[in-house]
Steps between C-alpha positions, in 0.01 A plus 500: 500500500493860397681772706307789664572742260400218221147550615456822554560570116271202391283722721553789323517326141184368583306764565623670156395201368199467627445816372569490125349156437151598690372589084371277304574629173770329266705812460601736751667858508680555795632878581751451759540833610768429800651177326375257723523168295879610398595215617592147379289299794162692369582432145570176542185422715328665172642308266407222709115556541470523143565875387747591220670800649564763208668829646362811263708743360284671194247406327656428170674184673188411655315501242767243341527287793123469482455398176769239598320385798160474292721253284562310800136476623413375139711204538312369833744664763272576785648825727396834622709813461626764737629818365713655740534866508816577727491818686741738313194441189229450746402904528484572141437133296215556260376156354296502167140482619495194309724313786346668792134427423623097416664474871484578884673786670637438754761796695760360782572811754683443828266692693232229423726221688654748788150670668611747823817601335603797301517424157839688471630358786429131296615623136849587704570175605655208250293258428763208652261622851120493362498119601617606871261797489249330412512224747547740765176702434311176469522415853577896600282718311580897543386807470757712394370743315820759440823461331729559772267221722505238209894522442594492912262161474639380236885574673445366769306197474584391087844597494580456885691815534429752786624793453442641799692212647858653350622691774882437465725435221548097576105488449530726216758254325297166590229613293711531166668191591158327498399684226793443254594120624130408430476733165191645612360797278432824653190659363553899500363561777705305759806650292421829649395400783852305574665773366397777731509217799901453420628833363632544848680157547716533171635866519884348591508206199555587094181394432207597253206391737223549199735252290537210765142482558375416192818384327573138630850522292602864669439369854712209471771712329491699845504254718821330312640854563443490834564155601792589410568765744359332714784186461719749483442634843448201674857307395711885576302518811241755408533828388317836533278501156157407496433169385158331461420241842513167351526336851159612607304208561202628290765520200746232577220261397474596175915552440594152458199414257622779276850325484368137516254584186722713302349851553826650651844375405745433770816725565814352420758531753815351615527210723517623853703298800324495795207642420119403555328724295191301663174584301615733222682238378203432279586784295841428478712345198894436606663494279663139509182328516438247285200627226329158460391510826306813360357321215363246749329766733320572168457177386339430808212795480426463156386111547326618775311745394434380096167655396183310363204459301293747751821762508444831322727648242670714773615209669635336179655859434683519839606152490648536138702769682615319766610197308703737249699579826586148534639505163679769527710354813530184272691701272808584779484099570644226350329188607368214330259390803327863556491483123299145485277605820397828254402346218281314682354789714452673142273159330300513847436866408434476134263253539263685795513812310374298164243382663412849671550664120229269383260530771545925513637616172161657289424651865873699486330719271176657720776635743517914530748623249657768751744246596517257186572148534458400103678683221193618343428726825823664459380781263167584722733462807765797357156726408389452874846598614551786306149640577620438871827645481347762301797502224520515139715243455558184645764210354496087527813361486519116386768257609371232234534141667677597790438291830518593868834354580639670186353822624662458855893452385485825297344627787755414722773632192271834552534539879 
């Protein structure tokens, strides 16, 4: 049985669908001027109704790749083509007439799925929450007209923040919590808009507020920082700096997932006599305990929570992370048992992910190249960042062949 949020995007995916194979005609051109079938489920659906799905670029390779195709049709292969148009091309593409008067046109906008909200307002928001969106305004159409209405809609009842809501600095914290445990991604708008609702909470903490919103890796560097503090202060009976209120209720919630999953590291301290350190004690590490009860804690939530063939490459992405840090505790461990209980954890994983690979791999390639997931995105993916950044230069650096787990002992060597 499919989850909720399963069928809201076969909504959505539908309806684009539905959409581009309403034509007749054996070969399409497709502008996709927001890049709304960047994405693996639409291509493969494509692929799937009987489209080959050939992604223009100029039109001396398309002119190659048709005579190619023509060369296919000649030996009895019976298919219709889409060229796709993405939406950095989209604006200025000019096809030889010869193409264009051979096909139908057919333009993707957002505006045409998303009626009573500002266009602006839509183009802000990644497209991880069209499927949401658009289920919503299925059964709640609006009328929102203006920018500022759209993006307070959009808040409120796509993202579930209110901002208006945050009236202390507990409140103010339990929203980044949520936001960073889940890995949710702000659009701009909510940036600013969380921005000017916490600039007052943070005044008394080292912190870069811009940089921990929208950098998943700079919040969890300052909560380390201030976890601890706030250790610190608890097992000397408190002190007089500021630390940030992990035993809230509305944040203690969260604390003990971001030690259980590996998001914050525990504090190493020295055993105490007498002691209950009570709840904290999640984010605690003394110092004579024993690591392979670590490597079990891991053990434990990676079986649990193996992806499969419906998992996206973000969840094969963070799991390949999370696995390295079971590795990487191996390392400190000498232990035939944890060693044997790996290896099989590992053939469990190699063999889901080879069967995901075969099932997703020609769709890797319609994803955005803003943030690239193939190598041959990595050049497009520099130009993008460089226009952004608005720099001259901009550098790769390549660690050939190096794994995750490798990665996290010089890491460690680093800190």
């Amino acid at each position: 049985m499919k989850s909720e949020q399963g069928m809201k995007q076969d909504a959505w995916i539908n309806a684009i669908i539905g959409r581009l194979c309403a034509f007749p005609a054996q070969m399409v051109i497709l502008f996709d001027y927001d890049g709304l079938t960047a994405n693996t489920a639409i291509f493969e659906r494509l692929v799937g109704t009987g489209y080959d799905v050939y992604d223009y670029t100029d039109n001396l390779s398309l002119f190659f790749y048709l005579e190619s195709y023509k060369q296919k049709e000649s030996n009895g292969v019976d298919s219709k083509l889409m060229i796709r148009i993405s939406a950095d091309l989209a604006d200025n593409a000019q096809l030889p007439y010869s193409v264009m008067v051979n096909a139908e046109r057919i333009e993707l906008r957002l505006e045409g799925f998303f009626a009573g909200l500002n266009a602006k307002a839509i183009k802000e928001l990644p497209s991880q929450y069209y499927s949401s969106l658009f289920e919503l305004l299925g059964s709640h159409p609006q009328d929102h007209a203006s920018y500022n209405e759209s993006i307070d809609f959009i808040t409120r009842r796509v993202l579930g923040i209110d901002i208006a809501g945050i009236r202390s600095e507990e409140q103010f914290w339990a929203v980044l919590f949520k936001v960073h445990y889940t890995d949710t991604e702000l659009p701009g708008f909510l940036v600013d808009k969380l921005h000017d609702a916490g600039d007052r909470f943070v005044t008394d903490y080292e912190v870069d507020l811009e940089h921990v919103l929208v950098s998943r890796e700079c919040f969890f560097a300052f909560l380390q920082k201030e976890w601890s503090r706030f250790v610190d202060g608890r097992i000397n009976h408190g002190t007089n700096i500021k630390v940030l209120p992990f035993d809230h209720p509305d944040l203690k919630v969260y604390t003990d997932n971001f030690f259980a999953e590996g998001m914050l590291q525990r504090v190493r301290i020295d055993a105490i006599r007498d002691k209950d350190l009570g709840w904290i004690s999640c984010g605690i590490e003394l110092k004579t305990l024993d690591p392979v009860d670590q490597i079990k804690s891991l053990m434990s939530l990676l079986q649990s929570h193996l992806p499969g063939l419906e998992s996206s490459f973000r969840d094969w992405k963070k799991y390949s992370r999370d696995y390295a840090k079971l590795l990487f505790k191996l390392f400190s461990v000498n232990d035939p048992h944890e060693a044997d209980s790996i290896l099989k954890l590992r053939a469990e994983i190699n063999d889901r992910f080879q069967i995901w690979i075969q099932q997703h791999y020609d769709s890797l390639s319609s994803l955005p190249s803003t943030k690239p997931v193939m190598v041959h995105q990595a050049a497009k993916s520099m130009a993008y960042l460089r226009a952004e950044m608005q720099t001259q230069k901009i550098a790769l650096i390549v660690m050939d062949g190096m794994s995750f787990d490798q990665w996290l002992c010089i890491k460690a060597e680093l800190d």
